[in-house]
Each structure stands twice: as C-alpha cells, then as structure tokens.
C-alpha positions in Angstrom: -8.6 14.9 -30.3 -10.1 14.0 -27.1 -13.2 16.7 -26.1 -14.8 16.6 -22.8 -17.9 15.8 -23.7 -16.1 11.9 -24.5 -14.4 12.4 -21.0 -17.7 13.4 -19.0 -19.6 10.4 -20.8 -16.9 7.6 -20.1 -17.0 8.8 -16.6 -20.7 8.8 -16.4 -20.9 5.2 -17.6 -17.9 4.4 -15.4 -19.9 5.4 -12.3 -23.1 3.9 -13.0 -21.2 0.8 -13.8 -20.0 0.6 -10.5 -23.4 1.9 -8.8 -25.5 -0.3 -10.9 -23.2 -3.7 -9.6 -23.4 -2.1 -6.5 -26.8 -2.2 -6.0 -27.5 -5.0 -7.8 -25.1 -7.4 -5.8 -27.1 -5.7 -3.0 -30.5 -7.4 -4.3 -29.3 -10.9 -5.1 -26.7 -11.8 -2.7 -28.4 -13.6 0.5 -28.7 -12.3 3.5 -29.5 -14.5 6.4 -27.7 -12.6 9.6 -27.4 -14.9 13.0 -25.8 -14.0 16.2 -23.0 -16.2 15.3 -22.2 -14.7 11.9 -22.3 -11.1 13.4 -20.2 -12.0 15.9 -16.3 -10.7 15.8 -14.4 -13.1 14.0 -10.7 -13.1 14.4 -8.5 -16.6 12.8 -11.2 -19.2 13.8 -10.8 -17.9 17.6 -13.2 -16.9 19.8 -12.3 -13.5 20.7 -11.3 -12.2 24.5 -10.5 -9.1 26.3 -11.3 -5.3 24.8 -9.8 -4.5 21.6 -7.8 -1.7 22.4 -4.4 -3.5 22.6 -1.1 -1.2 22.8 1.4 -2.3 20.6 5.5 -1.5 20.7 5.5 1.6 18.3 8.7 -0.6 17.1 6.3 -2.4 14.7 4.9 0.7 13.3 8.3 1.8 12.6 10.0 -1.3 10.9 6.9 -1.6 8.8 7.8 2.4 7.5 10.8 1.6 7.2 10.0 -1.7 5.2 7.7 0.4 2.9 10.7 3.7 2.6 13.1 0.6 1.3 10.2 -1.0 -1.3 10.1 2.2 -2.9 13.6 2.4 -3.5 13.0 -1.5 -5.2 10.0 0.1 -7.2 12.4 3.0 -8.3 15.3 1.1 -9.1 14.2 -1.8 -10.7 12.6 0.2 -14.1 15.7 2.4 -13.9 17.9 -0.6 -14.0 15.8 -1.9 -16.8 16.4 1.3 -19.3 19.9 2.0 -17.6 22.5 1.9 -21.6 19.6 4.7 -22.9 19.6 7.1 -20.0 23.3 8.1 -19.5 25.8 9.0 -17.5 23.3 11.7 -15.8 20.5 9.4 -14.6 23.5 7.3 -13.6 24.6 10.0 -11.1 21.5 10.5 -10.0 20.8 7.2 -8.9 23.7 6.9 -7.0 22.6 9.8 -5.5 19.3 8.4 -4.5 21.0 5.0 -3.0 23.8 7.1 -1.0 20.4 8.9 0.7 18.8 5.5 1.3 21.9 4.2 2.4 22.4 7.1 5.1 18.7 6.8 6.0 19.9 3.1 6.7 22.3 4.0 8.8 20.7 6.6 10.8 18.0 4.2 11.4 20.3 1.6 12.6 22.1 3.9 14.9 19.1 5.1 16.3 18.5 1.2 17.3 14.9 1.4 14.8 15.8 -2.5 13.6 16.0 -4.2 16.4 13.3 -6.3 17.8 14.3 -6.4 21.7 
C-alpha cells in the first residue's frame, strides 16, 4: 500500500531533480552573447518586415481539422487492436464514433473548410 508520505517524497526528489539540472546546466553551459547570435533567426534568412503577418484563418482550420481526424487514428487504432475481446457493444459504439467523424467530414467539406483556394 502506497501512503503519501512515499508520494510527497518521490515528488520532492522529482522536483529537485529537475531544479538541481536546471540550475546546474545554468552554471556550466557557455555563454558568450553577440549581436549576431541575439539577433532573430528565422531558416538561415535574414529577417525583413514586422512580424505581425495575417495569415488565411484557412490554415488554422485545416490544421483543427487535421488534429479532430488524428484523434479518431489514436482512438481507433488500440480499439482495432483488442477488437475479438470487446464485443458486439464496443463494436456499435465505434461505428457510432466513425458515422460522427464521418458527418463532421461532410459538414466540413460542404462548408468549403478543405479547400485551399
């Protein structure tokens, strides 16, 4: 059995740990600042204009929409893996889930959220 006082002192070491590295890769890592390594550094190009740059919100929404449809792969794939012990529920329920990803899909698409034009 597990008491807190075995809790409290693995987090207490835990912390430390990473305080301790922390400020020890603080002491002994060199430090040698220039104008050139301070300056903004953005792919080996020397950087122009101001840095507020609108972008399409069409990005911002195909990259939800990218991450909504990963899920669904992190969700299925460990269902698919245990499918012959879950049964005929879980099956249901699944089909369930993919019929609402599936209409999300289509709503999307209708809407005209995958298209890059």
């Amino acid at each position: 059995m597990v008491t807190i006082d075995y809790i409290l002192v693995f987090l207490t070491v835990g912390v430390l740990f990473v305080v301790g590295n922390y400020f020890l890769s603080s002491l002994l890592r060199p430090f040698h600042p220039n104008a050139k390594k301070l300056a903004t550094y953005e792919c080996g190009e020397e950087p122009f204009g101001t840095a507020w740059v609108q972008y399409n919100v069409r990005y911002y929404l195909f990259a939800v929409f990218f991450v909504i449809f990963d899920v669904e792969a992190l969700f299925l794939i460990p269902w698919a893996l245990v499918f012959k012990s879950l049964g005929a529920a879980a099956f249901l329920e699944m089909l369930i889930f993919l019929f609402l990803l599936f209409m999300a899909l289509i709503h999307v698409w209708k809407k005209g959220g995958l298209k890059w034009v």
